[in-house]
C-alpha positions in Angstrom: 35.8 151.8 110.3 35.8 148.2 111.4 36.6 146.8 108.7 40.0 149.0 108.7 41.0 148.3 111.9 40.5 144.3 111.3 42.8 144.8 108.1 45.1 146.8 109.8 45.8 144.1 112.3 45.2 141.2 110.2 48.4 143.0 108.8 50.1 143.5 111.7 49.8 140.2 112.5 51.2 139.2 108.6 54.1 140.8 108.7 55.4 139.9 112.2 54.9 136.3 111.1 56.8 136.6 107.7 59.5 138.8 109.8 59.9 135.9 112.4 59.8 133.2 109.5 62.7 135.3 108.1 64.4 135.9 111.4 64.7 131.9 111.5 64.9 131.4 108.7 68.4 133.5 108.3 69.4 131.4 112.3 69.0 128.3 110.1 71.0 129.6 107.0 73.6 130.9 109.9 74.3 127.6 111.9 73.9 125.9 108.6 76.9 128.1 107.4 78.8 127.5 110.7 78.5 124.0 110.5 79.9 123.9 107.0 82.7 126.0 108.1 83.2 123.3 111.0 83.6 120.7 108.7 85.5 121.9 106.5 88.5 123.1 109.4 88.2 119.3 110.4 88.2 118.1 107.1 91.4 120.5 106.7 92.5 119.0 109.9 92.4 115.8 108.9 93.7 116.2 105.4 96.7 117.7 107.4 96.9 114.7 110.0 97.4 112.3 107.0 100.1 114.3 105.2 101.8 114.8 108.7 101.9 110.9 108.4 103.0 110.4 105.6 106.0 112.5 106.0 106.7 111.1 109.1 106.9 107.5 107.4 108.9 108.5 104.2 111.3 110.2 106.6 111.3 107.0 108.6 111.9 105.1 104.9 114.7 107.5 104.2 116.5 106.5 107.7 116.5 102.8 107.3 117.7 103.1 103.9 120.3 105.1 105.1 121.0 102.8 108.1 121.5 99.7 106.0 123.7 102.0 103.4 126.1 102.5 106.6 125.7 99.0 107.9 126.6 98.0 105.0 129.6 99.6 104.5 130.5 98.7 107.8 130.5 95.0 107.2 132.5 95.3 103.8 135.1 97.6 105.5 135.6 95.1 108.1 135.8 92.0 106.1 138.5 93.8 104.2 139.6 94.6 107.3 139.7 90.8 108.2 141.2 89.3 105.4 144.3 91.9 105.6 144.7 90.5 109.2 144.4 86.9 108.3 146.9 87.5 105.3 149.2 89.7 108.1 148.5 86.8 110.7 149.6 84.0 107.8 152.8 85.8 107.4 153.8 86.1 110.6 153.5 82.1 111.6 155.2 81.2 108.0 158.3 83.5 109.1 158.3 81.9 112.2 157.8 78.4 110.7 160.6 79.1 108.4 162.8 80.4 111.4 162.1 77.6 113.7 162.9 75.2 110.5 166.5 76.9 110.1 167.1 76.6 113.6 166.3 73.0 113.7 168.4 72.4 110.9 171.4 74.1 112.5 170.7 72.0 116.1 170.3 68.4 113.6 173.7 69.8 111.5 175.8 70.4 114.6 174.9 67.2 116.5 175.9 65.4 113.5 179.1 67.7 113.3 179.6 66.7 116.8 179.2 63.0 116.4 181.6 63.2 113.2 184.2 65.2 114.9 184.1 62.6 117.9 184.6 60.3 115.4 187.5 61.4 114.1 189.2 62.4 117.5 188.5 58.4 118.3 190.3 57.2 115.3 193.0 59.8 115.4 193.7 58.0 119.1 193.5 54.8 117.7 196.3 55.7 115.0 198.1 57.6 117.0 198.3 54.9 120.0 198.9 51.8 117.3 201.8 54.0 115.8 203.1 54.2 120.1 203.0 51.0 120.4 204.7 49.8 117.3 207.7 52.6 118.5 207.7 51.1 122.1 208.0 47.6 120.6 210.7 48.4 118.1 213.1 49.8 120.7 211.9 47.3 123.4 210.2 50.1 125.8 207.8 48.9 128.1 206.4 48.7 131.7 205.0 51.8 133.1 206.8 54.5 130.1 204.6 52.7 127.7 201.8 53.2 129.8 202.1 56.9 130.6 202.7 57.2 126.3 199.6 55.8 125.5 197.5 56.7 128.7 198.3 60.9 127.9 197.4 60.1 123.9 194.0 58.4 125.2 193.8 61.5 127.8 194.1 64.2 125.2 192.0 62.2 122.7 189.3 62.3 125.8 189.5 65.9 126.4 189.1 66.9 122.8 185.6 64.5 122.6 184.8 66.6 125.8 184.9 70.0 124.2 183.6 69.2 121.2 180.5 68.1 123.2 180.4 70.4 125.5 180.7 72.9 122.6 177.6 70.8 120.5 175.7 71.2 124.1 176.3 75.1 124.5 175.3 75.4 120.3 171.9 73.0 121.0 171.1 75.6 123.9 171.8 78.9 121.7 169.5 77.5 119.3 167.2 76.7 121.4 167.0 79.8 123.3 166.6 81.6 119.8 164.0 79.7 119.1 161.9 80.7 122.2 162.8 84.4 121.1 161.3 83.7 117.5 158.2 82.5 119.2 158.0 85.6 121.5 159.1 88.1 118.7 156.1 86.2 117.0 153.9 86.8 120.1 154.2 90.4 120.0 154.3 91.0 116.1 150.5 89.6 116.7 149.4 91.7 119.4 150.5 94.7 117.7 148.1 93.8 115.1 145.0 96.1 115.4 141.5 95.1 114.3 139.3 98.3 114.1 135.5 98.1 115.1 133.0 100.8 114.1 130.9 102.4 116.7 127.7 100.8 116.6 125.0 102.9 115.1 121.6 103.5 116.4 118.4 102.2 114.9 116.3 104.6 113.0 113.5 105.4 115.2 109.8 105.1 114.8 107.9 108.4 113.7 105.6 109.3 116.6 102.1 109.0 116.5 100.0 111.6 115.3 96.8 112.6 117.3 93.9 112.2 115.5 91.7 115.4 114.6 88.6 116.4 116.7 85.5 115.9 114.8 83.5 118.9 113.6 81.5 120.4 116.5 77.8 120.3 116.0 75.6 124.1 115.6 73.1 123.9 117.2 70.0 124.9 114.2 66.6 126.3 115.5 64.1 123.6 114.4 61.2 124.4 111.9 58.8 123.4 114.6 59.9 126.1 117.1 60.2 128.5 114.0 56.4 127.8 113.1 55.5 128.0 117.1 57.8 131.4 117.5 56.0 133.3 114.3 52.5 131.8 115.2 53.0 133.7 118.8 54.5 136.9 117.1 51.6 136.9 114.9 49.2 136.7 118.3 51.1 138.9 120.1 51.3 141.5 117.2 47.4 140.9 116.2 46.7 141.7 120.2 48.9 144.7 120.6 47.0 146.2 117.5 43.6 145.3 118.6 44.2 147.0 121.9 45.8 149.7 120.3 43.1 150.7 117.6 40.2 149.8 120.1 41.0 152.3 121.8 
């Protein structure tokens, strides 16, 4: 009889250690299996973190190329741009220059027409007052009828010498004032000229930083220790229970 009720609750005792060795056993397979699972969503989180990355930097890539693609295109447009207004500029001054030049020429040939003419109108006076004078002589006219004769040849001879200067002045002036009109009309052929300029274009812009992944969070594990401790009282508390239960 004693014997029975000692192996009944050496038993007793037995199996409520080997359940609580099982029961923490299964708490360590548990948090084992939790933190697994926790590393692996941060490992995920982090494999995500990098390819967020590298996207952001390829699509950075992909901007500047495209940035210096339009920059470039800019700068070729407006140097074509600049050497159509040089060539426009060129052709203005050299229709000027050559306009300017033909008024020159015109101002150089009428003084010179001016000076010949004068000199022609002198000689003419001269002839015509020697040819008086040999009339006035050959039919013995003299004193003051001689002088009016030749005075109102020399008179006209003047007047014409006036004109034609007066006439090489108001010509010097025209030209002149044409010229100043060649110069404006040049003036305003080169502000109408229109240089074009593109809109600046923004920089490509950074990609933002990425925030970096919380670690795994720790599980807590029961320890072995508390394991042994926990199925060592069971055990106790099971072989006590029995004891007072069969001694009765």
């Amino acid at each position: 009889m004693a014997i029975g009720l000692t192996t009944a609750i050496v038993g007793s005792a037995i199996l409520g250690v080997g359940a609580s060795l099982k029961a923490g056993s299964d708490a360590k397979k548990a948090a084992s299996a939790a933190q697994d699972y926790n590393n692996a969503v941060a490992a995920q989180n982090a494999k995500y973190r990098l390819e967020v990355m590298d996207w952001g930097n390829d699509v950075y890539e992909s901007d500047i190329a495209f940035y210096e693609k339009n920059v470039a295109y800019q700068r070729d447009e407006f140097d074509k741009m600049k050497g159509q207004v040089t060539q426009t500029v060129d052709a203005v001054n050299k229709n000027m220059f050559a306009a300017l030049a033909t008024q020159a020429t015109r101002i150089i040939e009428q003084d010179i027409a001016a000076t010949l003419g004068m000199a022609d109108i002198s000689r003419q006076v001269q002839t015509e007052t020697g040819a008086v004078d040999v009339a006035i002589a050959e039919a013995n006219i003299g004193g003051n009828t001689a002088k009016l004769l030749r005075g109102e040849i020399e008179r006209q001879g003047g007047e014409a010498k006036m004109i034609t200067g007066m006439n090489a002045d108001s010509a010097r002036k025209q030209s002149v004032l044409e010229m100043k009109a060649i110069k404006a009309s040049r003036d305003t052929q080169l502000a109408g000229i229109t240089i074009p300029s593109f809109a600046p274009i923004a920089p490509p812009q950074a990609p933002s930083p990425v925030s970096p992944t919380a670690p795994a969070a720790p599980v807590a594990r029961p320890s072995t220790g508390a394991i042994v401790l926990n199925a060592a009282a069971t055990g106790i508390n099971l072989a006590t229970g029995a004891q007072q239960l069969f001694g009765r």
